[in-house]
Structure formats: structure tokens, C-alpha cells
N, C-alpha and C positions, 0 to 999 in steps of 0.2 A: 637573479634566478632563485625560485626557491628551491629552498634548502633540502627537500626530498626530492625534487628530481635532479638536483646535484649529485646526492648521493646516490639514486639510483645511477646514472650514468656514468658515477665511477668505479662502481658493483658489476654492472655491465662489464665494461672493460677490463676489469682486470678478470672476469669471469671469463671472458672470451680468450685471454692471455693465459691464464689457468688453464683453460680445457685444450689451446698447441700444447701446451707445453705436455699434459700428460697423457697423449693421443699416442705419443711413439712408447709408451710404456705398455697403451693397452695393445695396441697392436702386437709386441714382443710376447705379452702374455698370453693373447689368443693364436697367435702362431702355435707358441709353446704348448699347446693344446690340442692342435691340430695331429691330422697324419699327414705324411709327404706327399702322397698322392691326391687331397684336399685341397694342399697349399698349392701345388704345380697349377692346377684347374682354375686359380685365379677368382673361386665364383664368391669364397666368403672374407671378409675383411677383416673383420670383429667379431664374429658368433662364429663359432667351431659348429662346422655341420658335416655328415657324412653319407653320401651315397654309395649303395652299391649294391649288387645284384647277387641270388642266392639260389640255388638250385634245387627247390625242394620236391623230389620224388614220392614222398609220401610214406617210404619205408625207410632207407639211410636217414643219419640225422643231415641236416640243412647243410650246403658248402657252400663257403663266397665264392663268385667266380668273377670272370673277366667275359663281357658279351662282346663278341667280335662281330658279328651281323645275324640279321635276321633273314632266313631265306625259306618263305613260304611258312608254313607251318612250324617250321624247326628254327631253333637259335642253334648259332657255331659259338660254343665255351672254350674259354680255359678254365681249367677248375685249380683252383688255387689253394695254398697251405695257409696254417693260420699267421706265418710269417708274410704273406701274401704273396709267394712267391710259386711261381707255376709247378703244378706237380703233372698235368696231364691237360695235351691241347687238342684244339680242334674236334671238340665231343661235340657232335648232335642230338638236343634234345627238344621234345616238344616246347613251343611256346608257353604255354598256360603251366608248364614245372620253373620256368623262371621270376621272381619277383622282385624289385626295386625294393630296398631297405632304404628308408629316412630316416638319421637320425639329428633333432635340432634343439637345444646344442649337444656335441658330441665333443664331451669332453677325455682328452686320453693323459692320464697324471702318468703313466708308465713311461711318457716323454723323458720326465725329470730322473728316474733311475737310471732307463736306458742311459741318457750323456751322462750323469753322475760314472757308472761303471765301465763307461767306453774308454776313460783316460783318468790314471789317478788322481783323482779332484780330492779325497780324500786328505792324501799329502799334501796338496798346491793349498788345501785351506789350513791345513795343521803349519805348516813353513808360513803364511801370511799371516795366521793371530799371534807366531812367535815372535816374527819380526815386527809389528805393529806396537805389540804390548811393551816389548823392551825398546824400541823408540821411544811409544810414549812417556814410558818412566824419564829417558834420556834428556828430553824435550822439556818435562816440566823441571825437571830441576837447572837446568842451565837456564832456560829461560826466565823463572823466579829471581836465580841469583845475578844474571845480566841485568834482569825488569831491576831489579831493588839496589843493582848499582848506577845506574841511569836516571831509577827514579828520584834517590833520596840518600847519595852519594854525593859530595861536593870533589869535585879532583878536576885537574887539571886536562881540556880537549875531551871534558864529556861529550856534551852536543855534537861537537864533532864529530866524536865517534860512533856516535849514534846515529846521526845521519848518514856516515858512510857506510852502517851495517843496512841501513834501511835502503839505498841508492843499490844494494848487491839483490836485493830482491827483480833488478830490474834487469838482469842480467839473465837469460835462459839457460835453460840447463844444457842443450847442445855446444854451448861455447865451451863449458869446462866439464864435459865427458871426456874427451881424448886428454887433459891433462892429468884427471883423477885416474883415469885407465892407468899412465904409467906409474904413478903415485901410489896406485894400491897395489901395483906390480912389481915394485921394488921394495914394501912391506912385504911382499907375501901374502897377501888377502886376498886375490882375486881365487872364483870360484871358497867363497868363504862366507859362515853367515856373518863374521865383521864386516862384510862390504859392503852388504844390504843394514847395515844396522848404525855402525859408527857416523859414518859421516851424516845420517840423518838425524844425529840425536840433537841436531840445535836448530833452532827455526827463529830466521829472523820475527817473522809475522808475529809469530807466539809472542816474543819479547817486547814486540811494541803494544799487543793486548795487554801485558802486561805489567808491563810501564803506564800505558795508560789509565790502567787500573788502580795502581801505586800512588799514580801522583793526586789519581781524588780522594784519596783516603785524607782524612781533615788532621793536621801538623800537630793538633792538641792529644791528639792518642798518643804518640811516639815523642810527646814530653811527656805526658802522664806514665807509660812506661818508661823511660830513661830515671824518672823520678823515684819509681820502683824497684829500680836497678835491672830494668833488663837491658841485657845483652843487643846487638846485632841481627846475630843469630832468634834470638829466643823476639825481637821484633816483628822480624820475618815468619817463624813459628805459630807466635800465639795471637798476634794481630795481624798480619796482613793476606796470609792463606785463609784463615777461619773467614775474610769478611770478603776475598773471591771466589766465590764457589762457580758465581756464574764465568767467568773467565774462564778458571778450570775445567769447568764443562764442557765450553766453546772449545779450548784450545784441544783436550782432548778429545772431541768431533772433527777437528778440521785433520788433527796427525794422523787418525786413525783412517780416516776417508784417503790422506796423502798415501798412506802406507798402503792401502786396499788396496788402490786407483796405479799406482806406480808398474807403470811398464819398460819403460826405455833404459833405468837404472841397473835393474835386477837382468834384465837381457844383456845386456853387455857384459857386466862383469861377472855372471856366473854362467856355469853352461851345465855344471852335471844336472840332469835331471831330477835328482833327490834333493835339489835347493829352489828348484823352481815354486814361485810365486803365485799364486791366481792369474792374474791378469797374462805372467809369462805363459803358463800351462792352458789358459781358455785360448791364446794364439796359438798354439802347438794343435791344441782339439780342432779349431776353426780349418787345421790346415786338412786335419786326419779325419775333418767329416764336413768338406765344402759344400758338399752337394745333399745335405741333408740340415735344413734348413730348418725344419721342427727341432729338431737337438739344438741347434745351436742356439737357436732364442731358449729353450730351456734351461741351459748353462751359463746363459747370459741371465736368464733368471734369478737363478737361487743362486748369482754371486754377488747380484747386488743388495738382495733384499734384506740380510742383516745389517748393513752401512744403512741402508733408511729406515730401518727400526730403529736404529741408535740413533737417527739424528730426530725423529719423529718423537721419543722421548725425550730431548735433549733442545727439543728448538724453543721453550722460555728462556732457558738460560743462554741459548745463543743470542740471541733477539736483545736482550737482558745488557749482555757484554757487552755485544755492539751500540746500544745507546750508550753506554758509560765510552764506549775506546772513542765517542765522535765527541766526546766535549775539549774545549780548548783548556792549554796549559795555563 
């Protein structure tokens, strides 16, 4: 086959696979755009458009109203506030003072404050960059010093034990929620930000990026420093962080995503409201505004969109990591 329509039909396809996959993004976004009574109407999918009818008399300014039928010469209104909510029904007025407003597209940004100021998103985001950021810190230093004792550590029941840290990755987290429950109830941490913090500060996964990272560093650096008298420590320090940045990257794209994206964790073991999380506090909004479906894709909005900024800067050095974590030992 030649080689350009090879590649065109592998272009194809993953363009095809590319565009499911970020079809339920745009739909979320154009919802989020929308008003409720647009989306109910079923009529626009993707482009925010807006109908509605306005009663202009020619001396009052213009009001939106609500046409309830047309009977002869006269339409029967509700005349509507700019809340859209009925202020005065069943007016009679001529035909020819009623007019259809189109607008396409009809963009409304005021979605995104509204649900921002309906439920304190403020907090839920300030409590998720605390818990995130001091994970992260938690995350790369355990994991550095497990990767660099795993990777270039000789002791007794490494491998071993290193497979069985990697074998716990397989385990779900519904298995060992009701024992961590009573575990952090008999500390004292539940309803605590230790509870959301502590127990995440190690990541298996982290450690084997890291490890794998460790072991391709080439054996003549870490005799040329031991030559020089460095330390352990000062190993770890001054050659083997400075020459993973890409790991670093990765690992801290995936904790910060884990931290954002964490709902079932933070639900259980806390409950005041002043510790709630993103993810817990958009379930609380979902509950406190069901039926208002513009908000909710708005909120669902602007909580993901800095996690894909961060990883949309960040995806060489992911991309990067991962070819170096798939080579063999």
C-alpha cells in the first residue's frame, strides 16, 4: 500500500476518534451557554440560539413576553421581567406590536457566575488547590526516595517488594474505604484536612515512573559521583532529579488530576461543609440546582478547565516519561 494513503487512513481514524471523544466537551460548553428555556426546546445542539418574542408599542421601551395564542387580530401575552418570570398575564394586544427576536449564536457568559455564586465554589476550589499542592509535595518526595531505593538500592526482598507495592495498585479503593474509615477514626482525623491529605501522600504509580526513570540513568554517573564523594543523598539531589524533569512533570499532572478528580474519598470521611472539595461541593450544587441544567454544565465547566490547562502545557513532558517508563530493565 502506498505509503500516503497509509497515512492518510491512519489520520482519518484517529481524527474520527478525536472528534467522539471531544463532542461531549463541546456539547457541555454550549449548553453552558445556553438559557433553560433554549435547552428544554431541544431545537439547538451545539450553537446557542435564542427565540423569543417582545412587545413593542412604540412608546414603553420593548418587554419580552410569553405568546400564549393568537386570537384574530390580538395575541393573549404574559409580559415577562428580565428574570423571565411572569409579572402580568393574559394581556391583549394587537398582532403587528408583537415581534420574534432571533438571536444566533446567543451566547449568555452570565451562566458561569450565576452557578459560581449559587454555592460556595470559591471555598470548594480554595480547600482542592490546598489539598492537591501539599499531596503533591507528599507524593514526590516518597516516591523519589522509594523510586531510588528500588531502583539502585541492593537489600534484601527488593523485587519482591516492589511487586507487591505494584500488585496493590490492583486493588479498588471501595475494598479499603470502610477499613481506612475506622483507622482514621480511631486517629482522630475524620472530618480533617489530614484525611484528605495524609494517606495520599504516596502513589504506588508515581514510584514506578520513577523507578523507571532511575534505572535508565547510565551506572557511570553514580561512579563518577561516588568518585567525587558524593553522598546518597547528594546522588539523588544533584543527578538524578536535575535529569527527570520529565517524570516530574508527569507525576505531577497525574497527582494533581487524582487530587482535582477525587470524589468518593473526601465524601466519606469529611462532612463539614468548610472542607468540602470540588468534585464533593459540584455533587451538593447538582443536588441544589437539578433542574437547571445551563448551571450545571457551567460548573462542570470552569472546574475542569484549569486541570486541562495544566496538562495541555505539560503533555511533552508526559508523552516524554512515558516512552522512557516503557523500556525494559
Amino acid at each position: 500500500m502506498n505509503e500516503k494513503i497509509r497515512m492518510s487512513i491512519i489520520y482519518t481514524v484517529l481524527s474520527v476518534f478525536g472528534l467522539m471523544m471531544i463532542v461531549p466537551f463541546i456539547w457541555m460548553i454550549s449548553t453552558a451557554l445556553m438559557t433553560q428555556s433554549e435547552f428544554n426546546k431541544h431545537e439547538s445542539t451545539f450553537i446557542p440560539k435564542e427565540k423569543y418574542y417582545v412587545w413593542d408599542n412604540g412608546t414603553a421601551p420593548k418587554q419580552k413576553v410569553l405568546l400564549v395564542m393568537e386570537k384574530g387580530d390580538e395575541s393573549i401575552i404574559h409580559i415577562l421581567d428580565n428574570d423571565g418570570k411572569i409579572v402580568k398575564e393574559y394581556q391583549a394586544v394587537p398582532n403587528t406590536q408583537i415581534k420574534l427576536v432571533s438571536k444566533v449564536p446567543s451566547f449568555h457568559w452570565d451562566n458561569f457566575i450565576k452557578a459560581f455564586n449559587k454555592v460556595p465554589f470559591g471555598r470548594y476550589f480554595a480547600n482542592t488547590l490546598y489539598v492537591s499542592f501539599i499531596s503533591l509535595i507528599g507524593v514526590l518526595i516518597t516516591s523519589m526516595l522509594a523510586a531510588y531505593a528500588f531502583a539502585r538500592m541492593e537489600f534484601r526482598g527488593r523485587d519482591f517488594f516492589f511487586y507487591l507495592f505494584l500488585s496493590m495498585m490492583m486493588v479498588p479503593e471501595p475494598i479499603y474505604l470502610i477499613s481506612s474509615y475506622v483507622l482514621l477514626d480511631k486517629i482522630h482525623w475524620l472530618d480533617t484536612y489530614q484525611a484528605l491529605i495524609v494517606p495520599w501522600c504516596v502513589n504506588i504509580f508515581t514510584i514506578f515512573l520513577f523507578r523507571q526513570q532511575f534505572k535508565s540513568l547510565p551506572q557511570e554517573l553514580f561512579d563518577a559521583a561516588a568518585i567525587d564523594g558524593c553522598g546518597t543523598f547528594g546522588m539523588l539531589w544533584r543527578i538524578m532529579i536535575p535529569l527527570s524533569k520529565p517524570t516530574i512533570a508527569t507525576a505531577s499532572i497525574f497527582s494533581l488530576i487524582g487530587s482535582w478528580n477525587s470524589f468518593m474519598w473526601p465524601l466519606v470521611m469529611t462532612n463539614r461543609p468548610e472542607l468540602r472539595v470540588l468534585q464533593v461541593g459540584l455533587s451538593y450544587f447538582n443536588q441544589e440546582a437539578s433542574t437547571q441544567t445551563t448551571l450545571l454544565m457551567a460548573a462542570s465547566t470552569f472546574s475542569i478547565v484549569p486541570i486541562l490547562i495544566l496538562f495541555f502545557m505539560a503533555q511533552k513532558q508526559i508523552i516524554a516519561s512515558y516512552a522512557k517508563a516503557g523500556l525494559k530493565d
